[in-house]
C-alpha positions, 0 to 999 in steps of 0.5 A: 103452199105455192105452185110450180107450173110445168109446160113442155114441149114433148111428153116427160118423165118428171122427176122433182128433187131425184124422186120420180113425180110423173108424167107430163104431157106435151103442151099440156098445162100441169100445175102442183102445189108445193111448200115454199121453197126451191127445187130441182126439177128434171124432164126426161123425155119419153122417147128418148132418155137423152133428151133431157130438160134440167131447169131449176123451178123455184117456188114462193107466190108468184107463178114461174113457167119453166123457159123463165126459169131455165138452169140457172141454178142447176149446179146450185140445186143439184150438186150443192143444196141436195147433198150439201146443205140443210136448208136452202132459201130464197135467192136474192140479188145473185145470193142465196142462203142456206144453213148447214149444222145450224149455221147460216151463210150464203152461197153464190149461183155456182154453189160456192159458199161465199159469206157468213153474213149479209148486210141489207143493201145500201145504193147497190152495195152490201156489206158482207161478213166472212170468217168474221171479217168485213167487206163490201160486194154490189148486188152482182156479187163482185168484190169491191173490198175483201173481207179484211176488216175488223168492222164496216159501220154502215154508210153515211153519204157514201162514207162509212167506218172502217176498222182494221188491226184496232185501228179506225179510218174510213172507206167509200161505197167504192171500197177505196180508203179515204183514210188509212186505218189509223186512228185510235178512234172515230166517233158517229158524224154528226148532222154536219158531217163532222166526227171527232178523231182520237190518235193516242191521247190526242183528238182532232176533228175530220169531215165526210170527205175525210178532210182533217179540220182539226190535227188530232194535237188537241186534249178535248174536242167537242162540238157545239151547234155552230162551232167546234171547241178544242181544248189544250191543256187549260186553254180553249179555242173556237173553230168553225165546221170548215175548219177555219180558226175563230178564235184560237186557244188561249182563253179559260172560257168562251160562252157563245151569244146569239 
């Protein structure tokens, strides 16, 4: 249980979810305990019935009076989450989710449904999920990339995975595509931010940047912890994490020394 605290400034008639509560006097500190939860709350002046207060109160362990808490989900509780929705929860960071016919899913303070599924915050953005489709918002809610991908993975230096028509590339935290998806595969960067690439059968190696350190022309590419390998048919060469050309393939073998 928690408790809403109501304080007018005229006497009212209360009503809490359409259903008449009581009467309210001015200036008078009235404090009800309610189970956690959000709701409408209406104060209809005794004098004049125009004279209206709609605010929306929400409940959960803090104490909220009602000029903090002034409409700003008035359209929300009364058009939407009365008649729409089957369970309403907390609102966080401009969401609010809500479960209708056993499905969860999240609307925005104007009511409108606007994703299935929400990803936990990274620096100030999110990664969202409509119609099982992908995107990002920041915590204002406005759209940095549609939901138009198969998959985002999660970010990694403000890069992450993305996937589209089966195809890998990758995205910034700005939603803007370093790399185009079109890659068979990407695999997990490594501690040194570098992933290796696969384009049909062909695999080359990339880093965070998107910067390609190896063309995706190679049969076998593997990582060791300080030099990336590349295999040509039964040759072997050493690169190093920049890209750069140690040794190139044309050796069966290469063993690395301290």
């Amino acid at each position: 249980m928690a408790e809403i605290i109501l304080h007018t400034d005229i006497d009212c008639y209360v009503y809490i979810d359409t259903e008449f509560y009581g009467i309210i006097i001015a200036n008078t500190e009235h404090i009800s305990n309610f189970p956690i939860g959000a709701y409408w709350v209406e104060c209809v002046s005794v004098e004049c019935e125009k004279d209206k207060c709609n605010f929306d109160m929400r409940i959960d362990d803090t104490q909220h009076y009602q000029k903090e808490y002034n409409i700003f989900l008035k359209n929300v509780r009364y058009n939407r989450l009365i008649q729409g929705y089957d369970k309403v929860g907390e609102e966080k960071e401009g969401f609010i989710s809500v479960l209708k016919d056993g499905k969860p899913g999240y609307i925005n303070s104007l009511g409108e449904y606007v994703f299935d599924y929400m990803y936990p915050s990274y620096n100030s953005i999110k990664i969202v999920v409509r119609d099982s489709k992908f995107g990002i918002v920041d915590v204002y809610g406005n759209i940095i990339a549609d939901c138009q991908y198969d998959y985002i993975s999660s970010f990694k230096n403000n890069i992450a995975k993305c996937i589209k028509d089966e195809k890998f590339g990758l995205i910034t935290s700005l939603g803007y595509e370093i790399i185009t998806p079109s890659y068979t595969w990407i695999t997990s960067f490594n501690e040194n931010g570098i992933a290796i690439t696969q384009e049909g059968v062909k695999y080359g190696a990339i880093n965070l940047d998107g910067k390609k350190l190896l063309p995706p022309i190679y049969d076998k590419v593997i990582f060791s912890e300080r030099y990336i390998y590349a295999y040509t048919k039964d040759m072997v060469g050493l690169y190093a994490f920049s890209g750069e050309c140690v040794i190139v393939p044309k050796y069966n073998k290469i063993s690395e020394h301290s």
